[in-house]
N, C-alpha and C positions, 0 to 999 in steps of 0.2 A: 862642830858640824863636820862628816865627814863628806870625802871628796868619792863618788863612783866614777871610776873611770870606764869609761863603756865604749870598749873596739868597736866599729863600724865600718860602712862603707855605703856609699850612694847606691839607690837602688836596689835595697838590698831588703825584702819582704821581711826575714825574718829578723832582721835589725827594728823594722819599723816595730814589728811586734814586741819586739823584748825592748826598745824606749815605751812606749807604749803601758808596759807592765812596770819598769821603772818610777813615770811619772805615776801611776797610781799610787804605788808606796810612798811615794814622799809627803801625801797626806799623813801617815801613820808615824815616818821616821824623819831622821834629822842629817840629811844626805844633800850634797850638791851631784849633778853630773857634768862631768865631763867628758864630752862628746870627741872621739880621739878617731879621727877616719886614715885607715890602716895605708891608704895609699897618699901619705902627705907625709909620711915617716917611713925611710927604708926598713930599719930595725922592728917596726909595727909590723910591718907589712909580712917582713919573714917569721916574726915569733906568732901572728897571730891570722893570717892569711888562711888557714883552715879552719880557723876555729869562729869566726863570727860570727851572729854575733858572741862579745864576752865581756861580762862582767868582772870587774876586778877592783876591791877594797881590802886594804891593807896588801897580803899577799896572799888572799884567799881568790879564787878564780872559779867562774861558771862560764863555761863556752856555751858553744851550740848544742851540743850534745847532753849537756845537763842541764839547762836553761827553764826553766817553767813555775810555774806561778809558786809552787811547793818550794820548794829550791832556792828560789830566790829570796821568798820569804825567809827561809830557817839562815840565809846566809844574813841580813839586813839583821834577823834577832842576834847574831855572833858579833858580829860587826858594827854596828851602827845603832847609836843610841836611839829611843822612842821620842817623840815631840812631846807627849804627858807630860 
């Protein structure tokens, strides 16, 4: 099983959205998250404080700015085995 580590931050619409898109796929694929909120870690906070929400498995990464259902998808088929 792989681990998605998913930047966050409370309050944060479009976090809600892209967990949101997350839990969908996990019907399809074989992924845990984990839920990583940028202001409980200084080093988060600076590397990814522009960018959330972001997804990141293995060392492949989708911010905010490439984030969306397409995207996500074609990253989970590189990335992350199917449940089949």
């Amino acid at each position: 099983m792989a681990t998605i580590h998913f930047y966050t931050k409370k309050a944060c619409l479009l976090c809600n959205e892209a967990k949101f898109m997350l839990e969908f796929f996990q019907d399809e694929y074989d992924f845990e998250i984990r839920e990583c909120d940028i202001y409980t870690n200084d080093l988060w906070l600076e590397e990814y404080q522009l960018l959330i929400p972001c997804v990141k498995v293995n060392n492949a990464i989708l911010d905010a700015s490439q984030l969306n259902w397409q995207t996500l998808k074609i990253l989970l088929d590189q990335h992350v085995g199917n449940k089949k």
